[in-house]
Structures are given as C-alpha cells and as structure tokens.
C-alpha positions as CSV (number, residue, x, y, z in Angstrom):
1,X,-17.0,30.8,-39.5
2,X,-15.6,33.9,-38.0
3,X,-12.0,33.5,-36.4
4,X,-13.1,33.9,-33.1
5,X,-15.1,30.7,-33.3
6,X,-12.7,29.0,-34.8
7,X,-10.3,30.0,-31.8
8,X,-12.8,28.7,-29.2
9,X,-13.2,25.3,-31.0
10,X,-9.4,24.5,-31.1
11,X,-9.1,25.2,-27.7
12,X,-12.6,23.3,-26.8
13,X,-11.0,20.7,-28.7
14,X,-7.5,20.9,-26.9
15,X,-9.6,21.0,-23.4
16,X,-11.2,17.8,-24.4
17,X,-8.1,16.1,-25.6
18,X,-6.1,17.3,-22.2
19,X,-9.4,15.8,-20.1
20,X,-9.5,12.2,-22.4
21,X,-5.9,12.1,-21.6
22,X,-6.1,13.1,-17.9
23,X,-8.9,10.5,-17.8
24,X,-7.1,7.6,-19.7
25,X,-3.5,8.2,-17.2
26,X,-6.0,7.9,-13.7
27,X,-7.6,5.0,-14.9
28,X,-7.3,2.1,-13.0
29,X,-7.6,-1.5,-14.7
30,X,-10.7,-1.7,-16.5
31,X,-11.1,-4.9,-17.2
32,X,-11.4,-8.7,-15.4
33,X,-11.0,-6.4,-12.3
34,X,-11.1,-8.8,-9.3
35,X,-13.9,-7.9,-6.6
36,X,-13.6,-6.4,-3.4
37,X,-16.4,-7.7,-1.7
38,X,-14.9,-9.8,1.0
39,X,-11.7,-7.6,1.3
40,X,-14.4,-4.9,2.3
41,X,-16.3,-6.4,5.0
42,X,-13.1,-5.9,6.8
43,X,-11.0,-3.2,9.1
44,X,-7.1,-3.6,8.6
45,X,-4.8,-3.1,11.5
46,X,-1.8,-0.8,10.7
47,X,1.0,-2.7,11.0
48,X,-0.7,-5.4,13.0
49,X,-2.7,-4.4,16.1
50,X,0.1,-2.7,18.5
51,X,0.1,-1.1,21.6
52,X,3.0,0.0,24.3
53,X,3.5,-3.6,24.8
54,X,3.4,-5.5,21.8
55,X,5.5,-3.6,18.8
56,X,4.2,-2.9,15.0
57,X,5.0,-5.4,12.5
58,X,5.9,-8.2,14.8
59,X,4.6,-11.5,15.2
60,X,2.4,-11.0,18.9
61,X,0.4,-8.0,17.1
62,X,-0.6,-9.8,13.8
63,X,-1.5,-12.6,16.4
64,X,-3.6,-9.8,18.3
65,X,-5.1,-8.9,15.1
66,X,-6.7,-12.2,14.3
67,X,-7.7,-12.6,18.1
68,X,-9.8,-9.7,17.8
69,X,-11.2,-10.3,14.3
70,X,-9.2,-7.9,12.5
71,X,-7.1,-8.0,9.0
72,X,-3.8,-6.3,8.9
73,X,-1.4,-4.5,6.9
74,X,2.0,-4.8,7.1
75,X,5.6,-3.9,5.1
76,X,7.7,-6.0,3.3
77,X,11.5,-6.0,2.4
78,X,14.8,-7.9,1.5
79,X,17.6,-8.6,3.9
80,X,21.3,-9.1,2.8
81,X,21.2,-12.7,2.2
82,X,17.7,-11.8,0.1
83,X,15.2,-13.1,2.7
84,X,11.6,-11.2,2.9
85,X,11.2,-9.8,6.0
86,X,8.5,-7.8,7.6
87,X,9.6,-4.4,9.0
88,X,8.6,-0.7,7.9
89,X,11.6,1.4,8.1
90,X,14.5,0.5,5.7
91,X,16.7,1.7,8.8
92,X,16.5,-0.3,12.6
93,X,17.1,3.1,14.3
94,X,14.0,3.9,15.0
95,X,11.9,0.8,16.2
96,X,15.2,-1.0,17.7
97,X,17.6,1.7,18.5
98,X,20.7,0.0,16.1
99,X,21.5,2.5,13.3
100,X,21.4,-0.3,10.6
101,X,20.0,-0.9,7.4
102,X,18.0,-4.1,6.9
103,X,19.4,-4.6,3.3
104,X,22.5,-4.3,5.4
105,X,22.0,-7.5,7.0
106,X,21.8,-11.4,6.6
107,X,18.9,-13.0,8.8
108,X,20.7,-14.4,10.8
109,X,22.2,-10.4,11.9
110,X,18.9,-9.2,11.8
111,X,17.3,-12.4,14.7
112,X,19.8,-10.7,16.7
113,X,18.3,-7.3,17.1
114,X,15.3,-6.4,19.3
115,X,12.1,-4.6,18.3
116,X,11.7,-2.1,21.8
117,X,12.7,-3.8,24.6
118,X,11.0,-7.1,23.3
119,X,12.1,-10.3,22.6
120,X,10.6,-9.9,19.3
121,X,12.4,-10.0,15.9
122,X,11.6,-8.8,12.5
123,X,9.6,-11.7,11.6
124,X,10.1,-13.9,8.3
125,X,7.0,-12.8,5.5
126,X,6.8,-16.9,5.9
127,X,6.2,-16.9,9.6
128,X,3.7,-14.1,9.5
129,X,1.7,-16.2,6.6
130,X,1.8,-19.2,9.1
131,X,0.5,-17.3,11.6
132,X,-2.6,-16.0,10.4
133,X,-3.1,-19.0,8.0
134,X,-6.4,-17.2,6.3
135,X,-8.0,-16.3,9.6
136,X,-8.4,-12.3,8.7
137,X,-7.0,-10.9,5.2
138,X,-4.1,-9.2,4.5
139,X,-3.1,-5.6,2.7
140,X,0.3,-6.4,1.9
141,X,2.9,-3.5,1.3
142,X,6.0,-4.1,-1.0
143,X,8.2,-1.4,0.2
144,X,10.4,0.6,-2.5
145,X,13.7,0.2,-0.6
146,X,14.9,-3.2,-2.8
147,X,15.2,-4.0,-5.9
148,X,12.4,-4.2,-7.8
149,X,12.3,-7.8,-9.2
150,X,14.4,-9.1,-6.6
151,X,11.6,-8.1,-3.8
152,X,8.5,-9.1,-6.2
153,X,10.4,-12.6,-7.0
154,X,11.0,-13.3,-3.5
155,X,7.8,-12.0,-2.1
156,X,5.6,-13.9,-4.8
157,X,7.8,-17.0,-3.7
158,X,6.7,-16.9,-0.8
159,X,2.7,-15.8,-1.1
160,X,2.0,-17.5,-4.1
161,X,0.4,-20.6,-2.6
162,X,-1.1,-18.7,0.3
163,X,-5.0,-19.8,0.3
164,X,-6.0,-17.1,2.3
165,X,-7.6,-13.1,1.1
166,X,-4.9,-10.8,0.4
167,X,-4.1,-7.7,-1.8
168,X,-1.0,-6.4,-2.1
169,X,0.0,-2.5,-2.6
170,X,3.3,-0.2,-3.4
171,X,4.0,2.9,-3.1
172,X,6.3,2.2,-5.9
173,X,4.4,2.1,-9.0
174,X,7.2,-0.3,-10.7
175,X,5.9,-2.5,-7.8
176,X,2.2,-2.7,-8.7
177,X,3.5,-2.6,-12.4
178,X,5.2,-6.1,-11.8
179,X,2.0,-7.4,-10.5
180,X,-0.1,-6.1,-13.5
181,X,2.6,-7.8,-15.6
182,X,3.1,-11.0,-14.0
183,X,0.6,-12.1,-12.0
184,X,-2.7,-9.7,-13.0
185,X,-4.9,-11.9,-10.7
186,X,-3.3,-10.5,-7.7
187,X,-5.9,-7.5,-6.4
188,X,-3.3,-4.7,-6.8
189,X,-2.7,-1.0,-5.3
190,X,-1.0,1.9,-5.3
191,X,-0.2,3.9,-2.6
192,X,-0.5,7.9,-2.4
193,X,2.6,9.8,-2.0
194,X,1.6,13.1,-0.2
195,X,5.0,14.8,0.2
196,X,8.5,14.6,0.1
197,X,11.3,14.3,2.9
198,X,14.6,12.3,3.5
199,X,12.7,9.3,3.7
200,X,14.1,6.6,1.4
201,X,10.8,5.4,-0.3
202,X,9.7,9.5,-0.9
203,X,10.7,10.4,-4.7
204,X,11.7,13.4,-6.3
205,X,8.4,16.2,-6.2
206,X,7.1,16.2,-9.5
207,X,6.9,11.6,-8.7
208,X,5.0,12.8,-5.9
209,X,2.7,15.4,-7.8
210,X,2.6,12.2,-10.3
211,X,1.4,9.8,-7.7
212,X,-0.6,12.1,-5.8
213,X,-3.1,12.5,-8.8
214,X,-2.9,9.2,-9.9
215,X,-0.4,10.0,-12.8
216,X,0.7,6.8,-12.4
217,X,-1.8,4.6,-12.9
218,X,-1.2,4.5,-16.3
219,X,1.7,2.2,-16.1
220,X,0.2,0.5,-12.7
221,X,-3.3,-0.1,-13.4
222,X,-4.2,-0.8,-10.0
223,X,-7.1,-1.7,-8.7
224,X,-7.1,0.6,-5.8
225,X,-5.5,3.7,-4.4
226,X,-4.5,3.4,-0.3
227,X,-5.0,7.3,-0.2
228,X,-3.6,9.2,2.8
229,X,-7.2,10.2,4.3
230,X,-5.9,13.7,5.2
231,X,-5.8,14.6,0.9
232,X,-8.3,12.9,-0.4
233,X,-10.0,15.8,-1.5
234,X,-8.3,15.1,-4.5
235,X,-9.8,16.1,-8.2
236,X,-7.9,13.2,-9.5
237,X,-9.0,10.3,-7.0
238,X,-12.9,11.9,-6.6
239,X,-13.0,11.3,-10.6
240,X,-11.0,7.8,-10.3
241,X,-14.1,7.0,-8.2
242,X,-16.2,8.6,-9.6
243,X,-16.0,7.7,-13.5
244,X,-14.6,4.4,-12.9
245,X,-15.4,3.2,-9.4
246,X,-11.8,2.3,-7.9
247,X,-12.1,1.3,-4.7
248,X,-10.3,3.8,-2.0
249,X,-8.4,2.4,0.7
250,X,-7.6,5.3,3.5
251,X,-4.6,5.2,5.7
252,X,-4.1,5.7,9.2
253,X,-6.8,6.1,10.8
254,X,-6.1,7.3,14.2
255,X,-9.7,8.1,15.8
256,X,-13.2,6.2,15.8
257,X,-14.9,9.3,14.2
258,X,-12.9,9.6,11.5
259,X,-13.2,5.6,10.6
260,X,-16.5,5.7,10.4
261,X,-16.9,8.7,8.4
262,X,-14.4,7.1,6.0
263,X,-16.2,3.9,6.2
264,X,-19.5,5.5,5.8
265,X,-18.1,7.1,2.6
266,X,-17.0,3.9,1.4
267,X,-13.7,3.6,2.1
268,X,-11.5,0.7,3.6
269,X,-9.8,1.6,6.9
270,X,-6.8,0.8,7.9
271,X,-6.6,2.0,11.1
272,X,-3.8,2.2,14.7
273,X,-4.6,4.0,18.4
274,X,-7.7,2.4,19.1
275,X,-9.6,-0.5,18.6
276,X,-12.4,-0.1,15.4
C-alpha cells in the first residue's frame, strides 16, 4: 500500500469519526420518544393570542386563544418570593414601563404593576393552567433567567398534575437537561439560539454556535428543536430531521404565507400578527 493511500484512508477514517460524532451530539432522544400526533394537529399562539388591546402573556389572551381554538405558548419564571409566574422579559421595562426585574420582586410587588395600560397582571403559571384547563395544548417555555433547579422544581410543582397536552421547551439546555433527568415522560425541547445581544437569556457566541447546530443535544436529548424559521436552513437540524425524524417546531410566525409553507413542510407554528 503506497503512502498516498494510506494518507487518504486515515483521513477517510478521521472524516467518518468527525461525522459519527457530529451525528451522535445532534441526536435527539432515541428511544421511548413520546408522540407528537396530537401536539401537531395544532397552531400555537405566541405568547397567547394578543392584539393592541389585550397584552402577550396575560390571562385575556390565553382566554382568546382557547376561544378561537388555538394552543399557546407562553414564558415562565421565578419572582422574589419563588412564585412561577408567566412573563417573557426578565425586566418590566418594556411591556409595563417600570425598570424592574421580576426576580426582583415578591408577588405581591409584581400584582401591583400593569401590563400596557391594562388592568392585567403577570398572571400565576397556576392561574393560567386553570384557565385553559386542557381546552387547547400548551408549549411551555422555561426561561433561563432563574435558577435552574429552583425554576424546574417550582414549575413541575405546579404542572405536574395538569391532565391536559403540553410540552415544555428551554432555550437553556440545563433546562431540557432536567427534564430528561427527572421527569423523561415530559415531551421536551430545545430552543435555537440564533445570535447574541445584551439580552439576559443570550450566551456567550460559541453557546450559541453550540445551540444553533444542535451541539447541545447531547446533554439535552430533546425531543424537538423550536427553530427560529428565519435559519432553518441549517445542516445540523435538516440532518436531525432527516436521519432521526425530530420533529421542528418554528417560531414566530408573522404572516399566513409563511405558516403554511412551514406547516406544509411539516413544521409546528407558533405564530402572532394574524389569526392562522
């Protein structure tokens, strides 16, 4: 064997080992995976379905989303005083004008701070189960502001005798990690970083090069990837579908074409801006 074949086989061999290696960190769980057959005859809501009257995340648009036959998506986090509350931003500034940190403040400070010019509050993750009570399902976000356990004790406290269809997501993969570890019958996600900024939840840029090609999964083993639809032309999530079927999840959605081009494609929407 002449050393010029020799050459090419080590580094046909190295190729292989590099692609059984990419493949093994994308995968997603292989086995016992739960089905998303009824979580897919759905469109989700972003945030609830909002408008210029009725404010994301609040109880009137998760209300509005089971009136017209919709699930939703919405965020959790921790107050102070450790109560799960639902609310995107870890800051009030934008939605309520208060430059405040949720994790700042008790419940009892936070009922006392308008979403808009509303009378709504950031509602309890309690409430909001009440509310619905298994009407339309529910893509559930565990947001990465909080302590890790702390939020997945609480939140699991609360939703674990919920008898209605839910998933829950992070884009934290310690998040979905905690599900995998502690309650693996939970259908499980992780959320696509696409860049960084100042906001509190983005990590540092090779995290997001990590999460953006699935890097993570390794250590997650989610079930799905909620993919911001804008980069899904992705290497990583195209063989994620391709090799091992995950199931995509596309966020938001802001126009009907787009939905259905995603849905057609067989994606799960979650969608804001107009009515799917």
């Amino acid at each position: 064997m002449g050393t010029l074949t020799t050459v090419l086989l080590v580094l046909l061999a190295i190729f292989l080992v590099i692609v059984l290696l990419w493949l093994w960190a994308i995968a997603p769980r292989l086995t016992n995976r739960p089905s998303f057959e009824e979580l897919e005859k759905w469109d989700y809501a972003h945030r609830g379905l909002h408008d210029d009257k009725i404010p994301e995340n609040s109880l009137p648009a998760f209300e509005n989303a089971v009136k017209h036959g919709y699930g939703m998506e919405f965020d959790l986090q921790l107050t102070k005083d450790k109560q799960v509350v639902i609310h995107h931003d870890n800051n009030l500034k934008r939605i309520c004008g208060v430059d405040k940190k949720i994790s700042d403040l008790t419940l009892e400070e936070l009922n006392q701070i308008h979403l808009y010019d509303t009378d709504c509050t950031c509602p309890l993750f309690s409430d909001v189960l009440k509310t619905v009570d298994g009407k339309t399902p529910l893509i559930i976000e565990f947001k990465g502001y909080n302590n890790v356990e702390e939020l997945c004790e609480a939140g699991w406290e609360v939703l674990k005798d919920y008898k209605g269809l839910y998933c829950v997501e992070s884009f934290h993969p310690g998040i979905v990690h905690w599900f995998r570890k502690n309650q693996p019958q939970v259908i499980r996600g992780q959320l696509m970083v696409r860049y960084t900024s100042k906001d509190p939840e983005t990590p540092t840029p090779i995290h997001a090069f990590m999460a953006r090609n699935l890097l993570t999964n390794f250590y997650a083993r989610p079930d799905f990837e909620a993919y911001d639809y804008h980069t899904r032309n992705n290497l990583s999530l195209k063989l994620c579908r391709k090799v091992f079927g995950i199931q995509e999840v596309s966020w938001t959605v802001r126009d009907r074409d787009t939905h259905e081009e995603l849905k057609s494609d067989g994606c799960i929407s979650i969608f804001e801006k107009f009515m799917a």
